[in-house]
C-alpha positions in Angstrom: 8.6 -18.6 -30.9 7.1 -16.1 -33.7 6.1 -12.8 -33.1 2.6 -13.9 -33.1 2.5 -16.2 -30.3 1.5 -14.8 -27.0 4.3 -14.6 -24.1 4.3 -15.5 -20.6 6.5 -13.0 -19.3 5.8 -10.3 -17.5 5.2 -7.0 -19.2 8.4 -4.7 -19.0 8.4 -2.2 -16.9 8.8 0.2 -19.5 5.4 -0.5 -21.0 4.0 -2.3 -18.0 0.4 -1.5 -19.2 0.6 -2.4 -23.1 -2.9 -3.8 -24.6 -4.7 -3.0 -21.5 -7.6 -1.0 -22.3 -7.4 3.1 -21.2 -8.7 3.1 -18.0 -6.6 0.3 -16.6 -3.7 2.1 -18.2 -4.9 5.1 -16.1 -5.6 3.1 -13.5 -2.0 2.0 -13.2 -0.2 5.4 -14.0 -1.7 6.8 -11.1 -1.1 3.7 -8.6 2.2 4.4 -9.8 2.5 8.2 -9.3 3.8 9.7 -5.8 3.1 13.2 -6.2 0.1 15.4 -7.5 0.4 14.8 -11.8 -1.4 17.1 -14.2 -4.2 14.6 -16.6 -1.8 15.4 -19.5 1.4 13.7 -17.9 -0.6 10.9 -17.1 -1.9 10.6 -20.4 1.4 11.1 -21.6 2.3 7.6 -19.6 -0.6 5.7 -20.2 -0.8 6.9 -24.0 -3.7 8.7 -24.4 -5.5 11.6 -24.8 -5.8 14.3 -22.4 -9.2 14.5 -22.4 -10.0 10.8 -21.9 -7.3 11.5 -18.9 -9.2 13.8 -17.8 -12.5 12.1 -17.5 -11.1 8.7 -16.1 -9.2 10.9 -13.6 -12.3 12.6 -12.5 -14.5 9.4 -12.2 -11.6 7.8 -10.0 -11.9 11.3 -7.9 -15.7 10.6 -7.8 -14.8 6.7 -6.2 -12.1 8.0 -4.0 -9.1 6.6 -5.5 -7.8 9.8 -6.2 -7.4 12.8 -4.7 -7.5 16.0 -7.2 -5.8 19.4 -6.4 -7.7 22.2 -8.1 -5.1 24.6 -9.7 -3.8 25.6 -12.8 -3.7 23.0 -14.0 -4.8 20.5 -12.0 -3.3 17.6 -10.4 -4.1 14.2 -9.3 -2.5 11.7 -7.0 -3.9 8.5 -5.6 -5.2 8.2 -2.2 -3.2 6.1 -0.1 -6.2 6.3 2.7 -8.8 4.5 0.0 -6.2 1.8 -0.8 -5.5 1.7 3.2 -9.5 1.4 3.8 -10.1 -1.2 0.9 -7.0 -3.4 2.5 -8.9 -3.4 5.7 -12.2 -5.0 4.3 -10.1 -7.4 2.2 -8.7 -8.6 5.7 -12.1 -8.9 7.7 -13.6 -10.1 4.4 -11.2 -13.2 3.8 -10.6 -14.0 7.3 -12.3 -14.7 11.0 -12.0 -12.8 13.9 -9.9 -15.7 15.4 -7.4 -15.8 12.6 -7.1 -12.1 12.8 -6.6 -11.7 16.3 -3.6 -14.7 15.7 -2.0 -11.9 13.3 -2.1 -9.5 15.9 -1.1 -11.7 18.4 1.9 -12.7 16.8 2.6 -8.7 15.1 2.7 -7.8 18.9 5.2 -10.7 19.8 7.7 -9.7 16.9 7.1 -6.2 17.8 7.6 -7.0 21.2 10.9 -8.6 20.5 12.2 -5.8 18.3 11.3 -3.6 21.2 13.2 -5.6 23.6 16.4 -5.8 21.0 16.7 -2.2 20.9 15.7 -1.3 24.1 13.3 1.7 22.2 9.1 2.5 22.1 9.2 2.5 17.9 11.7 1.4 15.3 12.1 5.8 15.1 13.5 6.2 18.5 16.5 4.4 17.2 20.0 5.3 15.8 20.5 2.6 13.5 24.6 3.8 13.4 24.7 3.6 17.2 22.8 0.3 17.6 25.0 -1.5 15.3 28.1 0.1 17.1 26.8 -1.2 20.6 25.7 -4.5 19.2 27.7 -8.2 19.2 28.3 -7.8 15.7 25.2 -6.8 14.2 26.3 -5.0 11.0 24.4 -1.5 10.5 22.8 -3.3 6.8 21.2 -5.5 9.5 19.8 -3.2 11.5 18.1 -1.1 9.0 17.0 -4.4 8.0 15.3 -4.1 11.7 13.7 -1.2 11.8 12.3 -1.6 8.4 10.6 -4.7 9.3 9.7 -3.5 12.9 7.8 -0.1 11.0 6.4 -2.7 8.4 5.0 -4.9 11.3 3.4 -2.4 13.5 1.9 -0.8 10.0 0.2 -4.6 9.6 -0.9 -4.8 13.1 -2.8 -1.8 13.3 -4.6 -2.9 10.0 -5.1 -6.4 10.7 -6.6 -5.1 14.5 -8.8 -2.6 12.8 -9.6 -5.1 10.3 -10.6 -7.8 13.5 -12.7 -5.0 15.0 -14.9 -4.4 12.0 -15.3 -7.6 11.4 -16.1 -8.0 15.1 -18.8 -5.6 14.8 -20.3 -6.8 11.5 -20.4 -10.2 13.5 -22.5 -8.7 16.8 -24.9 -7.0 14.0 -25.9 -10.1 12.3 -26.2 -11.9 15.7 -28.3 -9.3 17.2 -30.0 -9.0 14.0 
C-alpha cells in the first residue's frame, strides 16, 4: 500500500484525532480529560491555538458539555451529568417502554443474584479479600470481577428506569394530547 492510499485502521492512540477538523479535536481532548485542564493544555493536545481553545471551550460551556472553573487560569472538564442526561434520551428515544422495562427487569434479576451471592445491599458493602476467602474457590480476580459488574449493572438500571419513566411520560402527553 503507498503512502497515499487511505487506511482502515484505527487512528493510534497517540494522535487519535489526526485530520479531524478543530472542534472535533477539542471535542475529543476534553471527553478524554478527567480533571479541570487550562484551554492551553488542551490545545496543546488537540494542536491548536489557544485562543481557538478558548472559544470552542466556551461554546461547549454554553451547551453544557463542559463545566468551566473560573481561576487563574481557568479550567475545563467535561460534564459527566450532560453525557449521563443525553444517554438517558438516547435510551427512551431508541426504545419502548416495554423493552425498557425488560432491561430493568432483568438488571434487577442479575442484581438480585449478585446480592444473594454475597449476602450484601451494594457491591460496596463487600470485602472482596474476605469473600474470596469464604467462597468454594472463587479466586479474589473473580470477585472483583463481581463487584465491577454488580456497580456497572445497578449504574444501567437506574438509567435505563429513568430512561422508561420519561419515555412513559412523553407517552401519557401525546395520548392526552
Amino acid at each position: 500500500m503507498s503512502d497515499t492510499e487511505p487506511s482502515d485502521d484505527p487512528p493510534s492512540f497517540d494522535d487519535a484525532f489526526h485530520g479531524d477538523d478543530v472542534e472535533q479535536r477539542i471535542y475529543g481532548t476534553i471527553l478524554q480529560t478527567r480533571d479541570p485542564t487550562t484551554a492551553s493544555t488542551i490545545a496543546n493536545q488537540a494542536d491548536c491555538d489557544p485562543k481557538t481553545s478558548r472559544k470552542y471551550l466556551d461554546w461547549f460551556t454554553d451547551l453544557g458539555i463542559v463545566t468551566r472553573h473560573d481561576g487563574h487560569p481557568a479550567t475545563y472538564e467535561r460534564n459527566g451529568a450532560y453525557f449521563e442526561w443525553r444517554r438517558i434520551n438516547q435510551l427512551a428515544a431508541e426504545h419502548s417502554v416495554e423493552e425498557l422495562q425488560q432491561r430493568v427487569r432483568e438488571l434487577t434479576s442479575r442484581i438480585d443474584e449478585y446480592e444473594d451471592t454475597y449476602d450484601a445491599p451494594t457491591p460496596a458493602a463487600v470485602d472482596a479479600v474476605a469473600a474470596a476467602e469464604a467462597s468454594d474457590g472463587r479466586t479474589i480476580d473473580a470477585v472483583y470481577g463481581d463487584l465491577g459488574d454488580w456497580a456497572t449493572a445497578r449504574d444501567e438500571r437506574e438509567r435505563y428506569e429513568r430512561a422508561r419513566q420519561q419515555r412513559a411520560g412523553a407517552e401519557g402527553e401525546q395520548a392526552s394530547g
